[in-house]
N, C-alpha and C positions, 0 to 999 in steps of 0.2 A: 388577557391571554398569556399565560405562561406554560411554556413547552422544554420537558428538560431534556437537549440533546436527543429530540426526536428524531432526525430526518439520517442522524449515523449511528444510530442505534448500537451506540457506543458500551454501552452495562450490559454486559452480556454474562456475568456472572464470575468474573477473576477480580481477586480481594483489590490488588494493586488500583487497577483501572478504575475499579470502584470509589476510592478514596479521591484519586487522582480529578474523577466529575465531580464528587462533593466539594470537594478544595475551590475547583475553579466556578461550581454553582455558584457558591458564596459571594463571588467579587463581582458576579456578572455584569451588575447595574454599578461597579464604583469603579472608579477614574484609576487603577491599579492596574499596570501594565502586567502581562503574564511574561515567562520566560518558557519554552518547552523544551527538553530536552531529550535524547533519545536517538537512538539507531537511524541510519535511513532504510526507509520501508516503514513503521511505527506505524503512523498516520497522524500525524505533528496537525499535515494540514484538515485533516476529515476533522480532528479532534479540535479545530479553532473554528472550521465554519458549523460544527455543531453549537459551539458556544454560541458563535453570531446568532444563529436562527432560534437561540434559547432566550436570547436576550433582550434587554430594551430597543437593540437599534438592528434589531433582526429586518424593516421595513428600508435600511439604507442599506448603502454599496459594501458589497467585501471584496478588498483587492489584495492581493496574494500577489506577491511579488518575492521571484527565489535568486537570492542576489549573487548565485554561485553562479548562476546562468546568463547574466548582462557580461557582454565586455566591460572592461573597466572604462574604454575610454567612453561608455555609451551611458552607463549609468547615472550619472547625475545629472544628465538629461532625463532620464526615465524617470529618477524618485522627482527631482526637484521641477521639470516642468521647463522650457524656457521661452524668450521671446519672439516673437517672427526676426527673423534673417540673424538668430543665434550666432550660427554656424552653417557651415557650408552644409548644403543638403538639408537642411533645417525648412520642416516643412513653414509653407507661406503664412499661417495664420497663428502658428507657432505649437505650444502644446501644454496644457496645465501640468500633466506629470503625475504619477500614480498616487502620489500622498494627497495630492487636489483632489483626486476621484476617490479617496476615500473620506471625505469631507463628510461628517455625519456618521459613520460607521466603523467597521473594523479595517485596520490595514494589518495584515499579516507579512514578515518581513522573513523568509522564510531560509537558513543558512546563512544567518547574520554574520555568522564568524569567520564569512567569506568575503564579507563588502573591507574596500581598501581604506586605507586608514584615514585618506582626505576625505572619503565620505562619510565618514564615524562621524568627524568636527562634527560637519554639518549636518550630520542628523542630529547631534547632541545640540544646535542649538536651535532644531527644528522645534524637540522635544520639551527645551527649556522654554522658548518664548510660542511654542504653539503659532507660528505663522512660518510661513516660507515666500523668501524668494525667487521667482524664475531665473534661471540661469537667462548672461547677456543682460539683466538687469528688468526694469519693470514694476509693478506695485505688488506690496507684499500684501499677501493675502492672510488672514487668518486660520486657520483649521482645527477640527476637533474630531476626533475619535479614538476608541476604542485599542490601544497597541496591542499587539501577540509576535513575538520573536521567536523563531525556533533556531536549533544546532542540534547537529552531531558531533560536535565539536568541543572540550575542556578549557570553555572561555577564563575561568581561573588561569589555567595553564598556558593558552594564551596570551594572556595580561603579563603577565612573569617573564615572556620569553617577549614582548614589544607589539604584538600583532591584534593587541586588539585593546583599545583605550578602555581605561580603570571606569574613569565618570561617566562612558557610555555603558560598560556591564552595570554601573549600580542604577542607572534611571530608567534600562530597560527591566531589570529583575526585580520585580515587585512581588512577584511571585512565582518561582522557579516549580515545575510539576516536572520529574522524571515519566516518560510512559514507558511502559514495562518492553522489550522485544516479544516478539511470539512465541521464541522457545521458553521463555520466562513465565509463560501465562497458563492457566488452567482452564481456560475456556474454549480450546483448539476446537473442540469438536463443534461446539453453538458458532464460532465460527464459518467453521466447514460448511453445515448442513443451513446456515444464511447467505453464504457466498454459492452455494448451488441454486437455490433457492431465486437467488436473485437474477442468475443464468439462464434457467430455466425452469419459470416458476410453471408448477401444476404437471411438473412430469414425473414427481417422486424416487427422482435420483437420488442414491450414496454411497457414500465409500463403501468397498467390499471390506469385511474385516479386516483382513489382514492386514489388506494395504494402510485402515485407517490406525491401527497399531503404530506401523513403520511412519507415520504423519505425525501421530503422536510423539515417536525417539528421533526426528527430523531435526536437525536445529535452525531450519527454516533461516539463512544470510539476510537473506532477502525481505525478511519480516511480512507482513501483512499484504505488500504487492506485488513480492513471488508468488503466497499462495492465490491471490485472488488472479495472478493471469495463470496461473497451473489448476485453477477451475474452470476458468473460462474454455481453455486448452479441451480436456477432457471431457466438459459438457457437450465441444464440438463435435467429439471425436467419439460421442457413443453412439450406438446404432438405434431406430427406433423401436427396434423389440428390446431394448435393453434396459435396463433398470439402476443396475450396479455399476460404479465405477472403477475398474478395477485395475491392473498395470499396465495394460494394452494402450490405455486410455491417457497415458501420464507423457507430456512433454520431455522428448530424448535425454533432456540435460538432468530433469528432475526423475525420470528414470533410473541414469546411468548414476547420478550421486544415492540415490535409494538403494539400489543394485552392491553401489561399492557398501553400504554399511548393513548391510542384508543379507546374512548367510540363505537365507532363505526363500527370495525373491526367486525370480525365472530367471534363468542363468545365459539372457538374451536378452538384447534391444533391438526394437525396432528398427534402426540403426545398422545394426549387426547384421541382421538378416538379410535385411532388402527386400523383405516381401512379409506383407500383413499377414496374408492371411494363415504362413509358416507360424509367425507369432501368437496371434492367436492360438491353434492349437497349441503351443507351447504354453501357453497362460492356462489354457484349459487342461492341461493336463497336471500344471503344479497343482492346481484348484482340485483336481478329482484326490491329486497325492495326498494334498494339505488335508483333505475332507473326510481321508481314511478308507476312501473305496466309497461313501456315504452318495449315491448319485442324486437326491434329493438336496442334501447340503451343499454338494458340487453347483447346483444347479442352482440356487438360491443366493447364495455366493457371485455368482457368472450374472444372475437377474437375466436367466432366460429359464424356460420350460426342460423339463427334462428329455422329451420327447427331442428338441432343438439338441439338447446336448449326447444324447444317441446316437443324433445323425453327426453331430462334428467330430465325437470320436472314432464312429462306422469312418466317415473319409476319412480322418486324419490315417485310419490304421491302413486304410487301401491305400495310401497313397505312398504309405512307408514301408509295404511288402512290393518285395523285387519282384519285375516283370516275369511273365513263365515266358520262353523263346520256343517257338517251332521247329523244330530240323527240317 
């Protein structure tokens, strides 16, 4: 059974990324540590347990461990495992440690360029003799699997500057893979219409033009899990006669940054207003501007009936002529 990076369905058609699965196919089954490099947001980690479940030891554990996120003083208990009565608070039976539970399979070690530099030794001579010691002492165990390092980080530039040991960059990077950012990639849109897809599949949601234009000139910070919670967002927040997703629908922050680089955008946020359903007409009526008067296109655009968008411009325009007064 061989599966290539099935389950993140990662080749979505940009040259970059493409290269980047063929490179790391190739090692799958050899004892070649990968190095990942790239943005946070990327998907460093989707794109290592793709590898795992592509692999020979897809049937063992993957343990992802992000070492920017252990306290320091807690860490080498977490990778290395220790003995009952450690340390204080040290549970009773003690603990193998995350590189034990990866015994057999992939250990993912995920912003390495953030683990402190007494932990580097000792992962380097985790790596060199393949067994670990529990911290407080105990018998050293053997282990074997599969390594994947990632950083956002210039562990060259690191090593230069003291913060990150030379013989640990060289026995983790066996194979260094750059993954592209999102504003870097050519496949936004299979993207897009997968990350709705996966929100809510079988309702034939998607971008309104326009909007998916301005998604296109985005330079997306946040990379790959900006947009996948700015769909998630939007998929909540359409209505069930709706089809399109279109500005109404977009989280305040990913709004207001679209807004600022958008001459053309609705010249409102949700935010601003304080009241949806002002918004919307205000969305509906850029949509009728953008469309040329076109109320078929307006309407198609919006992913509602025309009939529906009659009636919200009828209220919108009663609502916006001044009261007549009685004497």
């Amino acid at each position: 059974r061989r599966v290539l990076f099935r389950s993140a369905h990662l080749d979505t058609g940009d040259g970059r990324m493409h290269a980047a699965i063929e490179r790391a196919r190739k090692v799958l089954a050899k004892p070649i540590p990968i190095l990942l490099q790239g943005e946070s947001g990327v998907g460093k980690e989707l794109f290592t347990r793709a590898m795992h479940e592509s692999g020979p030891r897809r049937d063992q554990p993957f343990v992802a461990v992000n070492c920017a996120a252990i306290p320091e003083s807690l860490i080498e208990a977490e990778l290395f495992g220790y003995a009952p009565g450690a340390f204080t608070g040290a549970r009773r039976q003690g603990s193998p440690g995350r590189i034990r539970e990866a015994n057999g399979g992939t250990l993912f070690l995920d912003e390495i360029g953030d683990m402190p530099m007494a932990m580097q030794a000792r992962l380097l001579r985790v790596l060199q003799e393949r067994q670990v010691t529990p911290l407080g002492g105990g018998q050293t165990v053997p282990v074997d699997f599969a390594l994947v390092c990632a950083t956002n980080r210039n562990l060259k530039r690191e090593m230069e500057t003291g913060r990150f040991r030379q013989d640990l960059y060289y026995r983790i990077n066996g194979l260094t893979l750059a993954l592209p950012a999102l504003r870097e990639r050519s496949d936004l849109a299979t993207l897009v219409t997968r990350s709705i897809e996966d929100v809510a599949p079988g309702r034939g949601l998607r971008l309104g033009a326009t909007l998916a234009a301005h998604f296109a000139e985005y330079a997306w910070p946040g990379n790959l899990r900006q947009l996948d919670n700015a769909i998630r967002t939007a998929c909540a927040l359409v209505d069930e006669d709706e089809t399109v997703i279109t500005w109404r629908h977009l989280p305040d922050d990913l709004f207001a940054e679209l807004h600022r680089d958008s001459p053309d955008a609705p010249e409102a946020d949700p935010a601003a207003t304080g009241n949806l359903r002002a918004f919307s007409d205000l969305v509906i009526g850029h949509t009728v501007r953008s469309s040329g008067g076109n109320m078929s296109e307006a309407a198609r655009r919006l992913g509602i009936s025309r009939n529906t968008l009659y009636r919200r411009l009828k209220r919108s325009r009663s609502q916006a002529m001044p009261k007549s007064h009685t004497e």
